[in-house]
C-alpha positions in Angstrom: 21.0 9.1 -15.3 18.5 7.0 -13.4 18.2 6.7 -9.8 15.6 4.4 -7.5 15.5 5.0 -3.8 14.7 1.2 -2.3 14.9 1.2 1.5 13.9 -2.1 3.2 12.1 -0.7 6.0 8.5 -0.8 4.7 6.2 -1.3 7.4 3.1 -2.5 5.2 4.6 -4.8 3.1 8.2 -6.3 3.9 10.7 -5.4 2.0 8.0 -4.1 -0.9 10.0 -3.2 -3.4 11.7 -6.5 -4.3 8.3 -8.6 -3.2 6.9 -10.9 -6.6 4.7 -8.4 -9.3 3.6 -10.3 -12.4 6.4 -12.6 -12.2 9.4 -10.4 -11.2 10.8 -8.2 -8.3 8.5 -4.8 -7.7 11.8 -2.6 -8.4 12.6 -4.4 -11.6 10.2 -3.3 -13.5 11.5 0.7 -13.1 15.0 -0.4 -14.0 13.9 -2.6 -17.3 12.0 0.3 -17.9 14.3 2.9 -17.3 17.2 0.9 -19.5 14.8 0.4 -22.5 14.0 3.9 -22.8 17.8 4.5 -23.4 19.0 5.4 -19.4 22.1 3.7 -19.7 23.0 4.4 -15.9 20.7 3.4 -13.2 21.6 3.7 -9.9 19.6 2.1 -6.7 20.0 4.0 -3.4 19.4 1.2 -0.4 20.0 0.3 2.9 19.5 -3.5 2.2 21.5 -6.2 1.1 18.4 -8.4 -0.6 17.4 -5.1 -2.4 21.2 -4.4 -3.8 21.1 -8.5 -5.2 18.4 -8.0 -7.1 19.3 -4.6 -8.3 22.5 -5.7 -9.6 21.2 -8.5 -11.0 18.8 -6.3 -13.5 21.6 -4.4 -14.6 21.2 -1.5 -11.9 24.5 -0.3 -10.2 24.2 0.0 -6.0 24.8 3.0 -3.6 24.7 2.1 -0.7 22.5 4.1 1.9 23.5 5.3 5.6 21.0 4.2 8.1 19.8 7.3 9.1 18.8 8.3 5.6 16.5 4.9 5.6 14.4 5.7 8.5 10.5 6.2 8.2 11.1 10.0 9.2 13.6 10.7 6.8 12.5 12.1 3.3 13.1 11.0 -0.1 15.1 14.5 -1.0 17.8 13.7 1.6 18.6 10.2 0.7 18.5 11.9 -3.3 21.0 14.6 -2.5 23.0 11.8 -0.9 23.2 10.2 -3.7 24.1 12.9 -6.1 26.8 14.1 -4.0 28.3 10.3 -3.6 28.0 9.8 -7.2 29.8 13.7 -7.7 27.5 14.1 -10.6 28.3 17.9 -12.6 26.1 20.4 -12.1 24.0 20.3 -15.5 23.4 16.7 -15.6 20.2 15.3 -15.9 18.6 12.9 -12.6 15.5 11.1 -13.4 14.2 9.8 -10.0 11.9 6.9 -10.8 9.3 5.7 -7.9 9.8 1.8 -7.8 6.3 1.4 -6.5 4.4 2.7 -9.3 5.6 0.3 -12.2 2.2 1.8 -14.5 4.3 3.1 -16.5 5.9 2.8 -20.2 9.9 3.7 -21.3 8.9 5.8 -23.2 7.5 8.2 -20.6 11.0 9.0 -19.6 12.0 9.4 -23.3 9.0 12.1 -23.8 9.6 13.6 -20.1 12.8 14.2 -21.1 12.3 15.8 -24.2 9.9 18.2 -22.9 12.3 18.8 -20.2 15.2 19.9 -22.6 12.6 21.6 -25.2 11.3 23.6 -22.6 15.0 24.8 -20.6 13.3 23.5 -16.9 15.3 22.8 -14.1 12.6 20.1 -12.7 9.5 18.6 -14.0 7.4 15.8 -12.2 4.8 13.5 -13.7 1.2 14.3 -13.0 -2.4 13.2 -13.7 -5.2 15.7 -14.9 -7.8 15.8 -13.0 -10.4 18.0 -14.3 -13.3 17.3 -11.6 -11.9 16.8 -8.9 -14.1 18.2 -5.6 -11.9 18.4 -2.5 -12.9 19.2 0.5 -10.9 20.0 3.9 -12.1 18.5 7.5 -9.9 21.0 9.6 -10.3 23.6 11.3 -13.6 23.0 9.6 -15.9 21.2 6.8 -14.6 23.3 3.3 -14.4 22.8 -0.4 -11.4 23.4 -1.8 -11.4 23.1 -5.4 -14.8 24.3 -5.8 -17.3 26.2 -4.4 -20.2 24.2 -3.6 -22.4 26.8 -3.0 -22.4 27.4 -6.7 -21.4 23.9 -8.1 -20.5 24.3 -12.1 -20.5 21.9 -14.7 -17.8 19.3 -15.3 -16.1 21.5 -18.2 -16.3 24.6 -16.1 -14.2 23.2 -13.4 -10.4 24.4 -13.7 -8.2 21.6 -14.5 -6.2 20.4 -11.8 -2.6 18.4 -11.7 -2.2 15.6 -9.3 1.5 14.0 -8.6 1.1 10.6 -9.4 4.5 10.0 -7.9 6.0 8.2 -11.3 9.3 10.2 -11.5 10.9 13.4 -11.1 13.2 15.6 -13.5 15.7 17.7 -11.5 19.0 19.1 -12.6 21.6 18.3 -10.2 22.5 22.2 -9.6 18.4 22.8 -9.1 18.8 19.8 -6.3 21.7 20.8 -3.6 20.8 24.6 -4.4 17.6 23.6 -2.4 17.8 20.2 -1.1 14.5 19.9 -2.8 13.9 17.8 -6.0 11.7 20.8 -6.9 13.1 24.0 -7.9 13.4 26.9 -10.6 11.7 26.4 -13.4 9.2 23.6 -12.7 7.3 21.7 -15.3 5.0 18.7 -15.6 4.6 15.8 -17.7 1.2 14.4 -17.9 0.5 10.6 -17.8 -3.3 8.8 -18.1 -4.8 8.5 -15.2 -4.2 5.0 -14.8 -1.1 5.2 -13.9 -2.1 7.3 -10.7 -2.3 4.0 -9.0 0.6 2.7 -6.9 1.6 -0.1 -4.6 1.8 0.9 -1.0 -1.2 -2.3 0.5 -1.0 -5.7 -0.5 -4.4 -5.1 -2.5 -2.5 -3.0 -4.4 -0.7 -5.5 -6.3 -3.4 -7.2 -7.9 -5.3 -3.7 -8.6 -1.9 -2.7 -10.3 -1.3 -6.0 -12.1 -5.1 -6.1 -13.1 -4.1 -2.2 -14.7 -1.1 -3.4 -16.3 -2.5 -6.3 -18.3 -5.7 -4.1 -19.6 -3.1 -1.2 -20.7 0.3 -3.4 -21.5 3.4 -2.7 -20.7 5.9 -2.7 -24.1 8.8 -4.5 -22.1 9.3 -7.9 -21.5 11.8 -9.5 -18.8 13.2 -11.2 -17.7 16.5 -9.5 -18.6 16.8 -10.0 -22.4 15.5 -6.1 -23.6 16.0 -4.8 -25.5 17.7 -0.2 -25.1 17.0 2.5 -27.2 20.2 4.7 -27.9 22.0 5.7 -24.6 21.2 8.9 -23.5 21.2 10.2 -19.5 
């Protein structure tokens, strides 16, 4: 099964994930999404009543979310193991945890994640980005490179490839989850995605820059809400 967390406290940008993206509410693109590629349950964790109308209305059921599980301080893994426990989902089932902010994405990435994730036996998997020259450096306690050596700077195809979370969506088995509290855990894999779809919407420049992204690469959906599922499956 699917499931969003949508608080309505975002500082930056009010209420964010329902504001207007390429003609429809931010968050609606993750559910149409997450419906076409054949996740017939989505559920949207919130602490606001404008964000639960427009879940419901794209075909997304509503938990609702306790206030202190909605602050700025509190983390995304406590309002998730709040939701698994409200839902009393079994042990083995499958939660796909989809980022409503980073709509650069296609169904079928969840169709493929999950695949690997069953082919492969993990426990949790999260979406990445490789990077393979990426030079990092640290400020504190003082001036450092991190991924490389700069003292003896290789080539680009010498560099070790690196994985970035681009924040897409998470795997986790439910079990994997309240064993830790921690949407990571056990046997961890990754599911890579281009590197366009690294960028997200946390400014208001960010929603042109994504809309700009989305039109160049497409997006295989249409809304509003006449789409189209694959066969059910989580």
């Amino acid at each position: 099964m699917g499931i969003i967390l949508a608080r309505g406290g975002s500082k930056g940008i009010p209420l964010k994930n329902i504001a207007p993206f390429r003609g429809a509410p931010l968050i609606s693109w993750t559910i149409s999404q997450l419906l076409v590629a054949g996740i017939s349950r989505v559920v949207v964790s919130t602490d606001h009543p404008q964000i639960s109308e427009v879940a419901e209305e794209w075909g997304a059921e509503v938990l609702d979310r306790p206030p202190h599980l909605a602050t700025d301080t509190a983390l995304g893994d406590w309002a998730l193991v709040h939701a698994v426990q409200s839902l009393s989902l079994p042990p083995h089932e499958i939660v796909v945890l989809a980022q409503a902010t980073s709509p650069l994405r296609h169904p079928q990435d969840f169709s493929d994640a999950l695949d690997v994730f069953e082919r492969e036996e993990f426990d949790s998997l999260f979406s990445a980005v490789e990077i393979p020259d990426l030079c990092v450096w640290r400020t504190t306690p003082r001036l450092s490179s991190v991924t490389y050596d700069y003292k003896q700077r290789s080539n680009r195809q010498e560099l070790s490839n690196l994985l970035v979370e681009n924040g897409s969506f998470y795997l986790t088995r439910v079990h994997t989850l309240l064993g830790s509290n921690n949407r990571l855990g056990g046997k961890i894999g990754h599911f890579s995605m281009p590197s366009w779809s690294l960028h997200e919407i946390d400014e208001p420049a960010d929603f042109e820059l994504c809309s700009t992204i989305m039109s160049q690469y497409g997006n295989p959906i249409t809304l509003p809400k006449t789409i189209k599922q694959q066969e059910p499956r989580h």
